[in-house]
LUMVEX-158787 format. One record per residue (C-alpha): residue in three letters; x, y, z. Coordinates in steps of 0.2 Angstrom, whole numbers, padded with zeros to 4 digits, always signed. Example, Ala and Ser with C-alpha at 12.3 -4.5 7.8 and 13.67 -1.06 7.14 Angstrom:
// residues 2
ALA+0062-0022+0039SER+0068-0005+0036
END
This chain:
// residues 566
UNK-0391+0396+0386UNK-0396+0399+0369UNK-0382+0406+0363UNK-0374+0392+0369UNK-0383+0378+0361UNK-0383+0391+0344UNK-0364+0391+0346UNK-0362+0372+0347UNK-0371+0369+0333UNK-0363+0381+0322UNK-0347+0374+0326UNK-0354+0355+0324UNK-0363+0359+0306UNK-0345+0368+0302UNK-0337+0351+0306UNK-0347+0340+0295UNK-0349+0352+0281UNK-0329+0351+0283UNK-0331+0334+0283UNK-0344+0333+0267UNK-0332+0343+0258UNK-0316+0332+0261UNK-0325+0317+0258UNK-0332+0324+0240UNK-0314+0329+0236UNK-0309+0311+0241UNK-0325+0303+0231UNK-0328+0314+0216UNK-0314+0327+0215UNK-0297+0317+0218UNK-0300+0302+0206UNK-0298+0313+0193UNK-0282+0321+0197UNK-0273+0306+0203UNK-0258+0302+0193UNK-0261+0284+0197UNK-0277+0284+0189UNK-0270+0285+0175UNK-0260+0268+0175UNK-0271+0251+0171UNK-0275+0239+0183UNK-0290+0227+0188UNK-0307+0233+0192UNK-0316+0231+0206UNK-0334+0223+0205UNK-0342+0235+0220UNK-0338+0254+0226UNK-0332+0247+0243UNK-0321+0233+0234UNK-0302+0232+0234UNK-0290+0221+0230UNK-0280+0218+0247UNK-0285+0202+0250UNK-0280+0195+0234UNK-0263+0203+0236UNK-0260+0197+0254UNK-0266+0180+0255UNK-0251+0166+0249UNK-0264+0155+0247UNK-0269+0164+0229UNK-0257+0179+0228UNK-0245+0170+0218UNK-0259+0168+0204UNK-0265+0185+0208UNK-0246+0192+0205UNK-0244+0185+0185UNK-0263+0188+0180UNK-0257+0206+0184UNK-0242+0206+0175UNK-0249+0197+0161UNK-0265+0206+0160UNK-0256+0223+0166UNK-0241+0224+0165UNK-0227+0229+0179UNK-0234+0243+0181UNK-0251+0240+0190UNK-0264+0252+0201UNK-0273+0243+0213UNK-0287+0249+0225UNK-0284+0250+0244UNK-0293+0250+0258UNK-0305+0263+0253UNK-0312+0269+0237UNK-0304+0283+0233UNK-0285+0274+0239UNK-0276+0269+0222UNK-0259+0260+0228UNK-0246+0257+0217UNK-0242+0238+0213UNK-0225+0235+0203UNK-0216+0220+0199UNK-0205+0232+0190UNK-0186+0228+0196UNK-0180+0247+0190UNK-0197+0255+0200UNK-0194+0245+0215UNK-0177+0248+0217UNK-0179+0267+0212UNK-0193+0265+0227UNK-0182+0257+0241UNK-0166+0266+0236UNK-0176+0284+0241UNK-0179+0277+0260UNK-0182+0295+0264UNK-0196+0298+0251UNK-0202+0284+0254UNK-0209+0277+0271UNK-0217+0266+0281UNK-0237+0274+0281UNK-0241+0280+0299UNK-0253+0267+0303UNK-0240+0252+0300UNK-0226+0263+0310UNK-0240+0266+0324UNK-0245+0247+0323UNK-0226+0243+0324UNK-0221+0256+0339UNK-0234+0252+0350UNK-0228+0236+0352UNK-0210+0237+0351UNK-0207+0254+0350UNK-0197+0266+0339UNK-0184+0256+0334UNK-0175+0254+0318UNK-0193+0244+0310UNK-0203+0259+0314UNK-0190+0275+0314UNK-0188+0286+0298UNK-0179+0299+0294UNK-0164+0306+0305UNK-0171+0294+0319UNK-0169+0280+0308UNK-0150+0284+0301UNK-0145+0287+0320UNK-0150+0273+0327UNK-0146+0261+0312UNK-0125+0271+0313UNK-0126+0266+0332UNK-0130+0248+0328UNK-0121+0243+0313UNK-0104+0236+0324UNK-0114+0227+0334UNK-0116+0217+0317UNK-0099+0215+0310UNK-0092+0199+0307UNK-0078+0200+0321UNK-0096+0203+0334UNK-0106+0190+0325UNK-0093+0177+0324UNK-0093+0178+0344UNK-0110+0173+0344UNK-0109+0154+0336UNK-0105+0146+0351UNK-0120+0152+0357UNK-0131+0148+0340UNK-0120+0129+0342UNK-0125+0125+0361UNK-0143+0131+0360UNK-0145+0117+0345UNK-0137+0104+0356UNK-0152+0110+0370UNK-0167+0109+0356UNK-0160+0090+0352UNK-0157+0087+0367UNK-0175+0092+0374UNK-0184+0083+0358UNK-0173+0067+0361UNK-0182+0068+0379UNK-0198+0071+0372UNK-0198+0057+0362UNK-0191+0043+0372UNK-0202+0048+0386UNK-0216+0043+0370UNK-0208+0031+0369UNK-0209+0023+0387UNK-0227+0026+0389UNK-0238+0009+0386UNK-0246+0020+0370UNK-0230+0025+0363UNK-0226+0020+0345UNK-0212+0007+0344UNK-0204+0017+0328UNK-0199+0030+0341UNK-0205+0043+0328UNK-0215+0059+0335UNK-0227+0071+0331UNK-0219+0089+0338UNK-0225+0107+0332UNK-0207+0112+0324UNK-0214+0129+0324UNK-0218+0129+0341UNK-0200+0123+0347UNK-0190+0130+0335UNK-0198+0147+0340UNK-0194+0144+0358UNK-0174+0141+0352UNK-0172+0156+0343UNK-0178+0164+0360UNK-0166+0158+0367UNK-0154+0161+0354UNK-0159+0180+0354UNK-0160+0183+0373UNK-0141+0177+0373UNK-0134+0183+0360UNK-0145+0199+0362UNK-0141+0206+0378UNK-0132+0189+0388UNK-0149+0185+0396UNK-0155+0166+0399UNK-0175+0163+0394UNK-0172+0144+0396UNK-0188+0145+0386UNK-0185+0126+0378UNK-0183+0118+0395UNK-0195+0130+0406UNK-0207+0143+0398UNK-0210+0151+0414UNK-0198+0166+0411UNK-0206+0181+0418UNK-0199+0191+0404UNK-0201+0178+0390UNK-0219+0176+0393UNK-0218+0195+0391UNK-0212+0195+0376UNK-0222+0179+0369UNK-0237+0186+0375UNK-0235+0202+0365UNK-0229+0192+0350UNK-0241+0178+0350UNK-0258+0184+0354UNK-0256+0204+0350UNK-0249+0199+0332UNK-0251+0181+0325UNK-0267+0177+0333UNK-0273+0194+0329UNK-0288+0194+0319UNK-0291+0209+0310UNK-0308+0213+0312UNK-0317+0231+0310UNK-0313+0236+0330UNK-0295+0232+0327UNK-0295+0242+0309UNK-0305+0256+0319UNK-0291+0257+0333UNK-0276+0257+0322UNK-0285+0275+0312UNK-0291+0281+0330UNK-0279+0274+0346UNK-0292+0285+0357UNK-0303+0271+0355UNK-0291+0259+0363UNK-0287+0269+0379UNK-0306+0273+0382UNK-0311+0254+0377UNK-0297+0244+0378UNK-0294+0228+0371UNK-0287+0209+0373UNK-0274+0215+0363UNK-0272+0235+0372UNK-0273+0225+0391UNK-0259+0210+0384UNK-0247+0224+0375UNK-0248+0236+0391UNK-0245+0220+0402UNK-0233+0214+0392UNK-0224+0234+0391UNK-0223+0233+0412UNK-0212+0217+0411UNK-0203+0220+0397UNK-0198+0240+0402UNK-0193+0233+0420UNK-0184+0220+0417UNK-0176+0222+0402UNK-0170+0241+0407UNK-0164+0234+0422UNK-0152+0224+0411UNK-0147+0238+0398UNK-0144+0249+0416UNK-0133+0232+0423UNK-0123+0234+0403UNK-0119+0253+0406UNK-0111+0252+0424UNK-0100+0237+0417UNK-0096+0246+0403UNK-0092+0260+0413UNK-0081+0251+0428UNK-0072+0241+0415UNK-0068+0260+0408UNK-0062+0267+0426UNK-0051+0253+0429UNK-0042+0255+0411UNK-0050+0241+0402UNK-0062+0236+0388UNK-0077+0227+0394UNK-0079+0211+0388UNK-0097+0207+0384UNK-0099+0200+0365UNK-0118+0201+0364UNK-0126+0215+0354UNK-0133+0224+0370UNK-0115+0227+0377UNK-0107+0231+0359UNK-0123+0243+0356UNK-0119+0252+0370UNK-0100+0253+0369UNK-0106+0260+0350UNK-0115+0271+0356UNK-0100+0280+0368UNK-0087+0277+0354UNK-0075+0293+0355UNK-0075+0294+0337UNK-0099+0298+0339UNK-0101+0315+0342UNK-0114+0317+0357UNK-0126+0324+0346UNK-0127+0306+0334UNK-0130+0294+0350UNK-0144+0288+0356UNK-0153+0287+0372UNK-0157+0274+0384UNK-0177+0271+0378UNK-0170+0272+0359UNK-0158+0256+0365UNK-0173+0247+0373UNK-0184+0250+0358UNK-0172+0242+0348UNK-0167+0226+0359UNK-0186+0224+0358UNK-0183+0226+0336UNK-0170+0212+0336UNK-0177+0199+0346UNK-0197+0201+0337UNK-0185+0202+0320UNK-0171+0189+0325UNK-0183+0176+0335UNK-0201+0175+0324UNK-0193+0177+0307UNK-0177+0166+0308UNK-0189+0153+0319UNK-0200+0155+0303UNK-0187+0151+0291UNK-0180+0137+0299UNK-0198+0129+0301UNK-0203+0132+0284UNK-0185+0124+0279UNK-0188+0109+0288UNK-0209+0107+0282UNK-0201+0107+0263UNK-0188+0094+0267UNK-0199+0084+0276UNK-0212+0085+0261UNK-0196+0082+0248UNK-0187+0067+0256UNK-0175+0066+0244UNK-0170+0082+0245UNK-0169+0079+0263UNK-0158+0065+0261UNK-0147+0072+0249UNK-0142+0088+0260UNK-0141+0074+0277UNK-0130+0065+0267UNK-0120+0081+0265UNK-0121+0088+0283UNK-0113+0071+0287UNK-0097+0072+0278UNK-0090+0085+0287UNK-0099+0081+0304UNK-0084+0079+0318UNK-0082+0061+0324UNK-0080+0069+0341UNK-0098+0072+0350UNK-0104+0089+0348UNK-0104+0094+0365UNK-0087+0092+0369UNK-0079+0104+0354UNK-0071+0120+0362UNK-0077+0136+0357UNK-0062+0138+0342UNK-0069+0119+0338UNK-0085+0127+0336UNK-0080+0139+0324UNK-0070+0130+0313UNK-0083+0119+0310UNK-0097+0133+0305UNK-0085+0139+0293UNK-0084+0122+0287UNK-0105+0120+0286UNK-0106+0139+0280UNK-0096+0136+0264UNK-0107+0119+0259UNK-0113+0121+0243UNK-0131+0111+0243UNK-0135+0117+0261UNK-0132+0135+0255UNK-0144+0130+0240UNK-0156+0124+0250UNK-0157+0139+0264UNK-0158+0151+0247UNK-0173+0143+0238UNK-0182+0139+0255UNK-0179+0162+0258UNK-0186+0161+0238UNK-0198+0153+0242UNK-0207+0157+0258UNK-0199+0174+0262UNK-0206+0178+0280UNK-0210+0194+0278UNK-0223+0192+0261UNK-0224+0209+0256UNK-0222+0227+0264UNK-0230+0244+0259UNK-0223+0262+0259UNK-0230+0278+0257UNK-0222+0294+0246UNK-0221+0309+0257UNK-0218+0320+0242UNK-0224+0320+0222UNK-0209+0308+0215UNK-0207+0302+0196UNK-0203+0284+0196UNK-0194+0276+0180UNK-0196+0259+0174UNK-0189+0246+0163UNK-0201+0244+0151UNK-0213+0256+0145UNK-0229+0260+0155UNK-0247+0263+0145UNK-0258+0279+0152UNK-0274+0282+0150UNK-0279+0299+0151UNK-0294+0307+0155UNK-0301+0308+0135UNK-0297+0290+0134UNK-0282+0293+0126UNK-0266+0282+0130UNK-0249+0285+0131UNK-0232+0275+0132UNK-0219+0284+0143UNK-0203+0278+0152UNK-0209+0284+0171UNK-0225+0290+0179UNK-0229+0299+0192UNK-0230+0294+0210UNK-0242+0309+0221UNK-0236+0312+0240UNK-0245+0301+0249UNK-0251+0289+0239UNK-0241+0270+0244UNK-0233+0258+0237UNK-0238+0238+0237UNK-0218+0230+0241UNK-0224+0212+0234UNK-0207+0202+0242UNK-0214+0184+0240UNK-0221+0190+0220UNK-0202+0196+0216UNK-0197+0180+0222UNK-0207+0170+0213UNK-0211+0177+0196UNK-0210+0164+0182UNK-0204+0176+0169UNK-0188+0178+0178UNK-0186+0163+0188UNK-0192+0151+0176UNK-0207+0140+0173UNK-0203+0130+0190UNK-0202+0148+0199UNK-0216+0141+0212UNK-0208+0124+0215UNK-0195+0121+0227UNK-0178+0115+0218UNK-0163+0121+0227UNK-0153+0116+0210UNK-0159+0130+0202UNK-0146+0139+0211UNK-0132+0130+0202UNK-0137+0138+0186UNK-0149+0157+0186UNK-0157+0165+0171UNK-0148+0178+0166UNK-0164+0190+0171UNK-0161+0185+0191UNK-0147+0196+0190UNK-0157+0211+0187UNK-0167+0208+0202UNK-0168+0218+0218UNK-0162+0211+0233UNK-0148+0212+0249UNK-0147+0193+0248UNK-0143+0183+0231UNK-0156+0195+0222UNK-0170+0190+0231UNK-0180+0203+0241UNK-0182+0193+0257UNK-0172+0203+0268UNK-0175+0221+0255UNK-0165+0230+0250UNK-0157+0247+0250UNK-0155+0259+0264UNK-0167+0249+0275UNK-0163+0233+0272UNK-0159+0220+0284UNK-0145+0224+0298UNK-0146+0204+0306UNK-0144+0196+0290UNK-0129+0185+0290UNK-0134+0184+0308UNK-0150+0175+0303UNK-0139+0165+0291UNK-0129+0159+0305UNK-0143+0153+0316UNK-0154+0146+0300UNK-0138+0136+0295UNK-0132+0130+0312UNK-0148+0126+0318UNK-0150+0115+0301UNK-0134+0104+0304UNK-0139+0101+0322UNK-0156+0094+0319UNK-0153+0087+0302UNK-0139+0077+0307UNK-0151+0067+0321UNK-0167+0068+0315UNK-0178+0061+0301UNK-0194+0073+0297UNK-0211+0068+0288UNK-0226+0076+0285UNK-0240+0074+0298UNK-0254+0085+0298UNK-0259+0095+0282UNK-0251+0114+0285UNK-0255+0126+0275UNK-0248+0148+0274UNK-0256+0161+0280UNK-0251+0178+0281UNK-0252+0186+0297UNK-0239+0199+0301UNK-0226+0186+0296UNK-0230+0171+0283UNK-0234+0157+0298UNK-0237+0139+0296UNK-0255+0133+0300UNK-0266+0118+0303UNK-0277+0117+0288UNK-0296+0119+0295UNK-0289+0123+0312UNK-0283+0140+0311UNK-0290+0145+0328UNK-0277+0135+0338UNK-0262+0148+0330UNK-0249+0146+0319UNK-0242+0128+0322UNK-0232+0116+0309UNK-0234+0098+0314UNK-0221+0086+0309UNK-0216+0067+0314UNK-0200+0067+0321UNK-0188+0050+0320UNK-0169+0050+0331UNK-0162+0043+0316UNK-0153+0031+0329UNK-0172+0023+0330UNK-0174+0024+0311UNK-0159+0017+0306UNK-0161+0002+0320UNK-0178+0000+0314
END
């Protein structure tokens, strides 16, 4: 027995004096080895202090960015979550696009791709590497413009259902003895223009009907809702969540609101929704026997005829749980960030009326004299090609993605030592206090990278001294130094760029501009309650002073029948 006991403590003073000496590497010894070190960047006032929060929050971040730039230069070290953690910040366009060109040095950290994965699981948001490249080959003619342009109808007619249902909404207001005479309404955009692109995604995804802005009952759209809604934008980020994302152990011995709703959510959502991908492949495949091409235009059905494409060797497809993974990516990346868009599009225009007015006034000029819901399909399309080539719209859905990209900033992590290069020479300090200007620096494995999307979109030295005010003309005429700006879209960095940049772009375009006309064209918005930004996964509208009821973007909502009667 006393061997044994002798044994166990052996092995358990081993451990920690393991753990001592890691930690005094970390502490003492790494510090003063870390190429970062070297580059300038803001103190911190206590050992424990970083500087996430006043990267992260919009609220300040903006402020935050050009004190660095002006105070750092493009250049800047930061501290992470813990002491010893220096992250690279740059506002640098030659560093960042060094960074996002080398998708396969630089990654997603673990903990973001375990975060991600667990939820949704290793699709193309949370795949690297080899993984990643298959699976993005495999989905790339699901998004050509022959597939996408298919889809319009769909984007079209689930407008007409969001009108429709406010129009209801409000002249049932209307009827009641308390209802205001204007006819106007106070409806949570957010709320309803999330439930659309639900809809939107479930159809044009894989040809399945969540009727989630008639009836929110869908056993599979609560699935999904619920996972989205409480498990990441009401999350709230506390120690036990920060504790369970280093140690998952701790979340299947202990779990959590958040472990119980995912893992509910998972049941559904694996059931259902393989049940569809399963119902895809044995059409696919009698369409096959009998000759023929099946016919199914949503991206489920053109994923999978991808993915048994003659011209893919065996060994480049994908399997089934990969395809699930990844219709689970396109609606959490086509529903919450084009609902976010459209939202925040509609907030500014209700806070700018005469913007507003001015882009109505547009919409009008080529609307149809016909009603909308009696255009055929070819109908339809010819008039999107007629909305998508307006100019002031196109201005207006471009400074709007400026302005509030959803996705505030990323982070990536450098799996090997890299030298990154950079447009302007960066100041060194080394160890004697001597300094030094050199034309790269360099970038240790493992150490990350701070993606700040919104501060690329909104720096003042490139956009101009009205870089953080909304003004859809400044489309019309650029600095020269936007041109120089990363970006997959216009030179802005909302939807990346490089190798992992976004697949559903002119996807989200289609839905942000369709859903625009529709509303637009038969609504009047004004502000109601004040709504502030909060970063929270995604950059989500909020109640000021009322953040506990979740992410909501109140508006009043006038038929403009009603306002122009009135």
């Amino acid at each position: 027995m006393y061997s044994v006991l002798l044994l166990v403590s052996s092995f358990l003073a081993a451990v920690v004096a393991a753990g001592c000496t890691y930690l005094f590497y970390l502490i003492v010894l790494w510090p003063r080895r870390n190429p970062l070190s070297r580059l300038p960047g803001p103190p911190t006032r206590t050992w424990f202090g970083n500087h996430l929060g006043a990267v992260l929050d919009p609220s300040r971040s903006p402020r935050v960015h050009e004190k660095f730039v002006q105070d750092y230069g493009r250049n800047v070290k930061i501290r992470g979550l813990f002491p010893w953690e220096e992250r690279l910040f740059t506002l640098d366009p030659v560093s960042l696009t060094h960074i996002l060109k080398h998708s396969t040095i630089y990654e997603k950290p673990w903990q973001s791709r375990a975060l991600i994965s667990s939820m949704i699981g290793v699709g193309m948001l949370a795949a690297e590497g080899h993984t990643h490249k298959l699976q993005r080959r495999v989905a790339t003619p699901a998004f050509s413009i022959q597939n996408l342009r298919a889809l319009i109808p769909v984007t079209f007619r689930t407008g007409l259902a969001l009108r429709d249902r406010w129009m209801s909404l409000i002249a049932e207001a209307k009827a009641r003895p308390d209802g205001e005479a204007s006819g106007r309404m106070k409806l949570d955009v957010c709320h309803w223009v999330s439930r659309a692109t639900f809809d939107v995604i479930g159809l044009a995804g894989f040809d399945y009907h969540f009727n989630a802005i008639h009836d929110g009952s869908n056993e599979l759209f609560m699935a999904y809702k619920d996972m989205f809604e409480i498990a990441i934008s009401q999350q709230k980020g506390g120690l036990w969540d920060l504790l369970a994302l280093y140690f998952p152990i701790l979340d299947r011995l202990w779990p959590g609101e958040r472990s119980r709703v995912v893992a509910k959510s998972h049941e559904v959502i694996n059931r259902v929704a393989g049940r569809l991908i399963q119902e895809k492949k044995s059409k696919i495949a009698e369409a096959e026997k009998a000759g023929s091409v099946y016919g199914g235009r949503d991206l489920l059905s053109n994923l999978l005829k991808a993915n048994i494409a003659v011209d893919l060797p065996p060994d480049q497809r994908i399997s089934d749980e990969d395809i699930l993974h990844n219709i689970n990516t396109f609606l959490f990346a086509g529903s919450d960030t084009s609902s976010l868009t459209v939202t925040w599009l509609i907030f500014l225009l209700a806070k700018y009326p005469e913007v507003q007015e001015r882009l109505r006034a547009e919409l009008r000029s080529i609307a149809p004299t016909a009603p909308l819901e009696s255009l055929t399909q070819d109908e339809i399309a010819s008039l999107y090609a007629t909305i998508a080539e307006l100019p002031y719209l196109e201005n207006v859905v471009r400074e709007t993605l400026r302005l509030i990209p959803p996705v505030h900033s990323s982070i990536r992590v450098a799996t090997q030592d890299d030298v990154v290069p950079t447009s302007t020479p960066v100041e060194l300090r080394w160890a004697n206090g001597k300094t030094e200007k050199v034309d790269s620096f360099v970038m240790p494995k493992g150490a990350c990278v701070h993606v700040p999307i919104e501060a690329f979109n909104l720096d003042r030295e490139v956009w101009g001294q009205d870089g953080w005010a909304f003004n859809p003309d400044r489309w019309d005429n650029l600095p020269e130094a936007v041109k120089a700006q990363p970006g997959l879209y216009n030179n802005i960095l909302t939807f990346s760029a490089g190798p992992r940049s976004c697949i559903g772009v002119k996807f989200s375009i289609i839905e942000i501009k369709m859903f625009v006309f529709i509303l637009l064209t038969h609504f009047k918005f004004a502000p109601a309650d004040p709504v502030g930004k909060a970063n929270v996964v995604l950059t989500r509208p909020y109640v000021v002073d009322r953040h506990r009821e979740g992410s909501q973007c109140p508006l009043f909502v006038v038929p403009l029948s009603e306002e122009t009667s009135g």
